[in-house]
C-alpha positions as CSV (number, residue, x, y, z in Angstrom):
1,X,0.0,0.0,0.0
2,X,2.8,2.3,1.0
3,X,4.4,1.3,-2.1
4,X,1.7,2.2,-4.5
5,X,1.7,5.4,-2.8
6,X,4.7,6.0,-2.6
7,X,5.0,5.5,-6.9
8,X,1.8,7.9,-7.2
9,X,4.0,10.6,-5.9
10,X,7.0,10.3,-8.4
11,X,4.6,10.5,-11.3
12,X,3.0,13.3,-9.8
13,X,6.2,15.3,-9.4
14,X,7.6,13.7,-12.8
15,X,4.6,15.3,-14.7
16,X,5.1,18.3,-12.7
17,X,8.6,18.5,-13.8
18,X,7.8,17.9,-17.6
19,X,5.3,20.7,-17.1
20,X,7.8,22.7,-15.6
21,X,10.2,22.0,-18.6
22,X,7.7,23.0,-21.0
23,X,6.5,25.6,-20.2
24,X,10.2,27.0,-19.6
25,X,10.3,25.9,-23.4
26,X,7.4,27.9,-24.5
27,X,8.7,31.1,-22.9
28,X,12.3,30.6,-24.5
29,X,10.2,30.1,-27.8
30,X,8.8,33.1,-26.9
31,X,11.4,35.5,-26.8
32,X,12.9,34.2,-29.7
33,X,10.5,35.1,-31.8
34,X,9.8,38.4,-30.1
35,X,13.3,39.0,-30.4
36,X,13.5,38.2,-33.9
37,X,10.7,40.4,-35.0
38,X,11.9,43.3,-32.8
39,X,15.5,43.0,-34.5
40,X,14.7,42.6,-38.4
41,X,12.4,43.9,-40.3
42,X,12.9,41.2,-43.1
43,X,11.2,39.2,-40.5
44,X,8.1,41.2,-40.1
45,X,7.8,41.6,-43.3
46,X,8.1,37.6,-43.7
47,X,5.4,37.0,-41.5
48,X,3.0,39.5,-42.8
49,X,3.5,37.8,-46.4
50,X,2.4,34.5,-44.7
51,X,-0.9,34.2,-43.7
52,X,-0.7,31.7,-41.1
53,X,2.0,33.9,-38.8
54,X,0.1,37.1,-39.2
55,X,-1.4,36.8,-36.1
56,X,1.6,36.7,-34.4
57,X,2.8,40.3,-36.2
58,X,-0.4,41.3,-35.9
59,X,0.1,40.6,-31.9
60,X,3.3,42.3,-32.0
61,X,2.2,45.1,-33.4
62,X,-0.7,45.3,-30.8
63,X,1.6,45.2,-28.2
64,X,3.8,47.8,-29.5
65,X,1.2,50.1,-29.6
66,X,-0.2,49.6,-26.2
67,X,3.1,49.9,-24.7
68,X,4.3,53.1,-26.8
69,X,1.0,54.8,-27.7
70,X,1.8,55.1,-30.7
71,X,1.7,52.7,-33.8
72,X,5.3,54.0,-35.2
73,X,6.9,50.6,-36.2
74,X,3.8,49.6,-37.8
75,X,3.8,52.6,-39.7
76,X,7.2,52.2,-40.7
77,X,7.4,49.1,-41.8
78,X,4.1,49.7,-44.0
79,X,5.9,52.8,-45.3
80,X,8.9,50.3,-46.0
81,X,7.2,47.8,-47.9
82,X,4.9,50.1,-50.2
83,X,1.8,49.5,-48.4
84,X,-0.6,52.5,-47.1
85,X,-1.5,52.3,-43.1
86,X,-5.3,53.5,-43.8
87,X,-6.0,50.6,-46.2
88,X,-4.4,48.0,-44.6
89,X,-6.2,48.7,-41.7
90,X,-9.6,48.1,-43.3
């Protein structure tokens, strides 16, 4: 009985730890990106061409502006690649 017990508890702290480890591993994913798309603009301008990882640009951007006010590198990088703010926004 104390056995079983005993074995419960190492899985429990097992799956804990793989928990742990992944979510360590999302946040390092995390940055990455965020660091890549704060440090090149070939990248932004990479995942506004693909669809699927607009979202993530799109979050970016979202945060950028909350944090400065103002939606400068969005409007740079639009004024960058060729594209007008007012109608992309539509």
């Amino acid at each position: 009985m104390k056995k079983k017990a005993f074995k419960e508890g190492l899985t429990i702290k097992k799956n804990i730890k793989y928990y742990v480890y992944f979510e360590i591993g999302l946040v390092a994913v995390s940055y990455i990106v965020w660091k890549s798309l704060n440090s090149y603009q070939a990248n932004r301008k990479y995942f506004h061409r693909t669809w699927f990882l607009r979202p993530i640009l799109e979050g970016y951007y979202w945060i950028g502006e909350k944090v400065s006010g103002t939606d400068d590198i969005r409007a740079y990088d639009y004024k960058c690649w060729g594209i007008d703010i007012n109608q992309a926004k539509k």
